[in-house]
Wavefront OBJ file of the C-alpha trace (Angstrom):
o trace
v -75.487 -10.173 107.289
v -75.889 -7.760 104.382
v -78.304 -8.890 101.504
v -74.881 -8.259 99.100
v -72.412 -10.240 100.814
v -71.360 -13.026 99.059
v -72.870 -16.663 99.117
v -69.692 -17.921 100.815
v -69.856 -15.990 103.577
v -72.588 -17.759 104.777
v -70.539 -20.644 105.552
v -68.583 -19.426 108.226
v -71.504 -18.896 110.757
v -70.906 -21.710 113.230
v -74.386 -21.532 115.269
v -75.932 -23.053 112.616
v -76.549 -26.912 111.780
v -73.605 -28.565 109.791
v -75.037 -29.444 106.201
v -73.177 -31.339 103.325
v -72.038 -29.555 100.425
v -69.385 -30.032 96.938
v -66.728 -28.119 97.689
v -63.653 -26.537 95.787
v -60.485 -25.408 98.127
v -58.621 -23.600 94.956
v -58.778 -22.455 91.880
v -57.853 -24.678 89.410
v -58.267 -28.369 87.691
v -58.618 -30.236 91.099
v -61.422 -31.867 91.744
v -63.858 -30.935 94.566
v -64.859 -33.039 97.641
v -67.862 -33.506 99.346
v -67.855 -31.918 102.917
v -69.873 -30.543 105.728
v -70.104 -26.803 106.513
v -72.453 -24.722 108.756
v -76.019 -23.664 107.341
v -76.680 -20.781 105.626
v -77.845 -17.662 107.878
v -80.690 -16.425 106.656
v -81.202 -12.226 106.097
v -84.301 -10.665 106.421
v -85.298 -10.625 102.941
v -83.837 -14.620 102.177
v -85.494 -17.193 101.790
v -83.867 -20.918 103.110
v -84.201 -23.574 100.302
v -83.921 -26.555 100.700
v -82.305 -28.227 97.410
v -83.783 -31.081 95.942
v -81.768 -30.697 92.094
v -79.420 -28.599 90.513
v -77.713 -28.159 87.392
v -73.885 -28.006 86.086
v -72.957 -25.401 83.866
v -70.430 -24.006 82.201
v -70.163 -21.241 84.248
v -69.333 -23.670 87.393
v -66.245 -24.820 84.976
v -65.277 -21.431 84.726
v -65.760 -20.502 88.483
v -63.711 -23.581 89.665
v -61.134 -22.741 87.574
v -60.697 -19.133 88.275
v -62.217 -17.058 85.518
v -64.445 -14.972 87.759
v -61.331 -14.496 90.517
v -60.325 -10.448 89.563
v -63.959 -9.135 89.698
v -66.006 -12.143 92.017
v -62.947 -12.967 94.744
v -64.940 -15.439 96.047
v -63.754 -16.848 99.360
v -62.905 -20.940 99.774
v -64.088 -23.360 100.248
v -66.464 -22.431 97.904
v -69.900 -24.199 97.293
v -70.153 -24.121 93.218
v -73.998 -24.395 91.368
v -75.884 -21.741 89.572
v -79.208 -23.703 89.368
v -81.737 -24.558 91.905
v -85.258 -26.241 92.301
v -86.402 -27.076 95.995
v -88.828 -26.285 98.865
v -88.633 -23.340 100.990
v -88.186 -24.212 104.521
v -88.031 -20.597 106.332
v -87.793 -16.931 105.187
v -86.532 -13.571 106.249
v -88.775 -11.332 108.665
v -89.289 -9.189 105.814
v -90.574 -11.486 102.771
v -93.604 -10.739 101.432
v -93.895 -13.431 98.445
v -93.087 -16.753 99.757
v -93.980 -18.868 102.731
v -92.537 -22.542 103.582
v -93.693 -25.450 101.564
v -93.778 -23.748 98.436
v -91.924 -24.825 95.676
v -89.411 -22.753 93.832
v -86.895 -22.187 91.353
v -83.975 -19.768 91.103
v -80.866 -18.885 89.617
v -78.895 -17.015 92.612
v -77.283 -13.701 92.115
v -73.387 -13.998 90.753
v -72.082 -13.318 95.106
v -74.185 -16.028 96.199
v -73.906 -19.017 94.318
v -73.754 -22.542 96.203
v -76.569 -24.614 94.721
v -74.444 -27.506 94.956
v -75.655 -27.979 98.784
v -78.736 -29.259 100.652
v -79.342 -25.661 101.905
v -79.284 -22.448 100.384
v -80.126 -19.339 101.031
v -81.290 -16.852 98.342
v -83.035 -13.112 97.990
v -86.336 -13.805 97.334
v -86.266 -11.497 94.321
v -83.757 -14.053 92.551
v -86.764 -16.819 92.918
v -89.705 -18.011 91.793
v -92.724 -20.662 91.793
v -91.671 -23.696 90.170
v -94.298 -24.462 87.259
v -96.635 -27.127 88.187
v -96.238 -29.564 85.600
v -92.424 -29.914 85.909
v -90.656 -31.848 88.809
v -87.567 -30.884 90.270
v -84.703 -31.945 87.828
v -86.615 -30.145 85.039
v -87.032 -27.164 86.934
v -83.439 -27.000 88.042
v -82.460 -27.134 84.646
v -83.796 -23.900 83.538
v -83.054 -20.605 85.511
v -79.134 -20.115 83.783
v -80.640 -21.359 80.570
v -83.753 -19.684 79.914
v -83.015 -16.321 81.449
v -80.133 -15.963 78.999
v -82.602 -17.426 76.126
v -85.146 -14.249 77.099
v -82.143 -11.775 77.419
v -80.921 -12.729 74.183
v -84.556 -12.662 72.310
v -86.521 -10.771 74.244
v -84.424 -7.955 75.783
v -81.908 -7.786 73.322
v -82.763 -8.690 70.022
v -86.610 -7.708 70.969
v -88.062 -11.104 68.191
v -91.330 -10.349 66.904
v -93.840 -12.389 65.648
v -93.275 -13.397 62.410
v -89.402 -12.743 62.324
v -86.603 -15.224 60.878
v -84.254 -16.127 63.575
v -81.258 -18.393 63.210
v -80.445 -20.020 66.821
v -76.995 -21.213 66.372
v -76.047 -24.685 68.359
v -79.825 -25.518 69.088
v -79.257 -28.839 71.017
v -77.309 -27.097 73.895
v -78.744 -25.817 76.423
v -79.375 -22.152 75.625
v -80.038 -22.854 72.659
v -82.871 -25.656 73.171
v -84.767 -22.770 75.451
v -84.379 -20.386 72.754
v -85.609 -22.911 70.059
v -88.792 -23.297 72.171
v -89.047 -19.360 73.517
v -88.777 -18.473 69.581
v -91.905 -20.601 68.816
v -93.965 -19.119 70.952
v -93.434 -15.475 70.641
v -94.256 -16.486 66.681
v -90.699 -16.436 64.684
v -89.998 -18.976 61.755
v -86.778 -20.760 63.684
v -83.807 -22.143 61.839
v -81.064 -23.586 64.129
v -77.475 -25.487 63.344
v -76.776 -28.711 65.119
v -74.984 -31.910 64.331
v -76.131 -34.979 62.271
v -76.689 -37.061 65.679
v -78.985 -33.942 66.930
v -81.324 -33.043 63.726
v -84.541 -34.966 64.873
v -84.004 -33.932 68.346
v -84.096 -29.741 67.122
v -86.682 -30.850 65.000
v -89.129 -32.398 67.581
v -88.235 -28.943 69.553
v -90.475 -26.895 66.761
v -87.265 -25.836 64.239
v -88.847 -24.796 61.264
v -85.297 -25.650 59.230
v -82.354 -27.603 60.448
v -78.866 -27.224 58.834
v -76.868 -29.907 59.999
v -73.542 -28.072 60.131
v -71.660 -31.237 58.967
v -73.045 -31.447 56.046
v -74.007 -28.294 54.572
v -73.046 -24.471 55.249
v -75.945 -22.490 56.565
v -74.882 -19.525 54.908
v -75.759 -21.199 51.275
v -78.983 -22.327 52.516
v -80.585 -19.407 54.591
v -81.389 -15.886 53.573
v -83.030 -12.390 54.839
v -83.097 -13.296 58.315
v -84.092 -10.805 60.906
v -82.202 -12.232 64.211
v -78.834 -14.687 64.285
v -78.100 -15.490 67.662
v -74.362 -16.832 68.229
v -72.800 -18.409 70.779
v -69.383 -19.241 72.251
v -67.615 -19.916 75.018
v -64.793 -17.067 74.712
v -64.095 -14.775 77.282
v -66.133 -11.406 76.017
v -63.171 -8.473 75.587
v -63.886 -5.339 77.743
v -63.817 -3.391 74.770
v -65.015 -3.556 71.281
v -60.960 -3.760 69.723
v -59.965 -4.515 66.147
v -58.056 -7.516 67.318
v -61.344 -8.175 69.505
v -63.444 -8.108 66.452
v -61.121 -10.374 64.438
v -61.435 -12.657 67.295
v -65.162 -12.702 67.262
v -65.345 -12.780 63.133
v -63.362 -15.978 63.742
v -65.150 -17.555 66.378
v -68.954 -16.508 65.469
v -68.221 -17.307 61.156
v -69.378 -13.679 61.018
v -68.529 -13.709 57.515
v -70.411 -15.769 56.575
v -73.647 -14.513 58.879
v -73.615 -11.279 56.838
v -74.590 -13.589 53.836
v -77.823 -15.134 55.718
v -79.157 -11.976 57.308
v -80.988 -8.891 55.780
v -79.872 -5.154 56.281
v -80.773 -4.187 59.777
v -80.833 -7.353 61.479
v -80.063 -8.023 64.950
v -76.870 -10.513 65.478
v -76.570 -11.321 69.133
v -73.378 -13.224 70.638
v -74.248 -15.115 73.426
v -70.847 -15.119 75.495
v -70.313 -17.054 78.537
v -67.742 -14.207 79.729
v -65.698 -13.599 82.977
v -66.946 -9.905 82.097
v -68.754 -7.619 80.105
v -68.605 -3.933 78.922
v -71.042 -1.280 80.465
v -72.514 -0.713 77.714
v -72.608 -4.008 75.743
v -73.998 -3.171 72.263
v -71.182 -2.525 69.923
v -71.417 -2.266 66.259
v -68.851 -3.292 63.882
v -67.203 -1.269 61.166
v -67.328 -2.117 57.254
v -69.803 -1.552 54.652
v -72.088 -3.958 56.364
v -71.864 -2.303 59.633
v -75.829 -1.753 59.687
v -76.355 -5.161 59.586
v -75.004 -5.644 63.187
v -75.353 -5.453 66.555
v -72.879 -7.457 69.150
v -74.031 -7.988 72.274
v -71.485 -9.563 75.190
v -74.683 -11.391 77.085
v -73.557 -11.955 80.493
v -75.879 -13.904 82.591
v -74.768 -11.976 85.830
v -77.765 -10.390 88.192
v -81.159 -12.007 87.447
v -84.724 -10.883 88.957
v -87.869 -13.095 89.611
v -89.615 -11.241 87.305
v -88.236 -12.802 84.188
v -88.525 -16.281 85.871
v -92.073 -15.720 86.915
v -92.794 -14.798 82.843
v -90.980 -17.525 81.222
v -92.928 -20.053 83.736
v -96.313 -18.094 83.012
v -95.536 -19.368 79.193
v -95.881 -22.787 80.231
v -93.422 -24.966 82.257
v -92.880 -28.368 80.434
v -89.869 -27.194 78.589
v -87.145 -29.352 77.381
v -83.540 -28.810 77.269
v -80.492 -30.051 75.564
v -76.884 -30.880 76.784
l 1 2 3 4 5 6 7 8 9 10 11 12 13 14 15 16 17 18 19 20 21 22 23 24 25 26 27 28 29 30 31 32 33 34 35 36 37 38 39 40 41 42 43 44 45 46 47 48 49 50 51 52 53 54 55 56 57 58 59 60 61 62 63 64 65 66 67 68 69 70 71 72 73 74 75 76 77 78 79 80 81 82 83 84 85 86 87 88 89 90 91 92 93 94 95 96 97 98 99 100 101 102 103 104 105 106 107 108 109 110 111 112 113 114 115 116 117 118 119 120 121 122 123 124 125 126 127 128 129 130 131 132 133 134 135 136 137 138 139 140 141 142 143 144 145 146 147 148 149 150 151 152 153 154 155 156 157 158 159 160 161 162 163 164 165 166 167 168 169 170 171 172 173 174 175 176 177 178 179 180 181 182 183 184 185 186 187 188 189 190 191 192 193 194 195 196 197 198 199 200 201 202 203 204 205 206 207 208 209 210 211 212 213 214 215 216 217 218 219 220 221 222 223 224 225 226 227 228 229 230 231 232 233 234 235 236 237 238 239 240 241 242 243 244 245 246 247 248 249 250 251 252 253 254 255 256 257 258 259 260 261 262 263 264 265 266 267 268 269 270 271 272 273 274 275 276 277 278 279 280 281 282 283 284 285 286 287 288 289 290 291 292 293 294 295 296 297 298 299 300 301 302 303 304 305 306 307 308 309 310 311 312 313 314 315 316 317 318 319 320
């Protein structure tokens, strides 16, 4: 089987031993079913998990109800989950970096989700060592989470030590990564969440809370370097005018041009169905230098940003 193919056609190989799985038959607000399908095969550069937690996301809401279907025509029944912490059990004839018993972590490429199952089987590129001093359930609650947390502030916004950042929405779960990630590259960290959340960003190292129900942040904050947005929109193609009036509306982009200086970094964090090629857009208007969209679409991840956000330390909380 090619190393591409997508995560549910592993389910139709029939030599292999039946293992349960959640299941969704069609697209749509039905609800899936347990069931047993055939093993995953395993290629020569795979590595066979066996699951022991996994995560629901957003993105498995969007999946099931057919978001994804005009660029990932994914094949049913499909096995939904884009998180993963487990044991590997056997690999490929051509893996080099992992041998069975170890424990690992992943967040499988967009064609072969299907965490959602006892066994899966996953590039071994798209995994890493799970960090000692977390068990399972904490470790399968990361990979989605903090890999879009390091694309937004590392790779895209590029935070530097000593930098303002506003994390919008800091008790979810990006945004409780981010919190954390922020902190230790060395920004000053103000984040928005609600009145029931404000001790719970605080204990996460905010430097300023602004409990959105109570007071606007715009008023409060000023001259900050990075803003980092986030919705759960579909991200346009293109950058449009009616696009941009969406995004004003949904991100309060108004009133982010009041809490940042000239030349900062605003990053929109979109859970989308798809992104541009190229997905840094600026906006037009007299403030125009004061912006940078992104569309962050957590789509093909590599081991190698896993392996660095566990080298910074594994015991990592998250939010809802």
């Amino acid at each position: 089987m090619p190393d591409h193919a997508p995560a549910t056609l592993l389910i139709t190989d029939k030599s292999r031993t039946p293992m349960k799985a959640f299941l969704i038959d069609r697209y749509g607000k039905h609800p899936g079913r347990q069931g047993e399908v055939p093993a995953p095969a395993v290629g020569p550069h795979d590595v066979l998990i066996e699951v022991h937690a996994s995560s629901v996301n957003v993105l498995d809401s969007k999946i099931s109800a057919g978001e994804f279907k005009l660029i990932l025509p994914y094949a049913f029944p499909l096995i939904l989950g884009n998180d993963l912490a487990g044991v590997v059990i056997e690999v490929g004839s051509k893996v080099t970096r992992f041998q069975p018993g170890d424990e690992v972590y992943a967040r499988p490429p967009e064609t072969r989700i299907g965490t959602f199952a006892e066994l899966i089987a996953v590039h071994e590129h798209a995994i890493a060592l799970k960090p000692a001093n977390t068990n399972m359930a904490q470790a399968a609650s990361l990979p989605l989470v903090a890999l879009t947390a390091w694309q937004v502030l590392v790779d895209t916004a590029r935070l530097q030590k000593g930098q303002k950042v506003l994390i919008h929405a800091g008790s979810g779960g990006v945004g409780s990564v981010a919190i954390q990630l922020a902190k230790h590259l060395g920004a000053f960290v103000a984040t928005t969440t609600s009145t029931a959340n404000v001790e719970w960003v605080k204990a996460l190292g905010a430097d300023v809370v602004i409990d959105y129900k109570q007071q606007n942040f715009e008023t409060v904050l000023h001259d900050y370097d990075v803003v980092v947005e986030q919705s759960r929109r579909r991200c346009p193609g293109a950058v449009t005018q009616s696009a941009q009036a969406r995004w004003s509306a949904d991100f309060h982009l108004g009133a982010t041009h009041r809490a940042i200086r000239s030349g900062a970094r605003v990053v929109l964090a979109i859970a989308a169905s798809h992104a541009p090629a190229e997905p840094r857009h600026s906006t037009q208007g007299p403030q125009a230098e004061r912006q940078l969209h992104v569309c962050v679409h957590a789509r093909q991840w590599r081991s190698t940003a896993t392996n660095q956000r566990a080298s910074r330390g594994g015991n990592h909380q998250t939010g809802d």
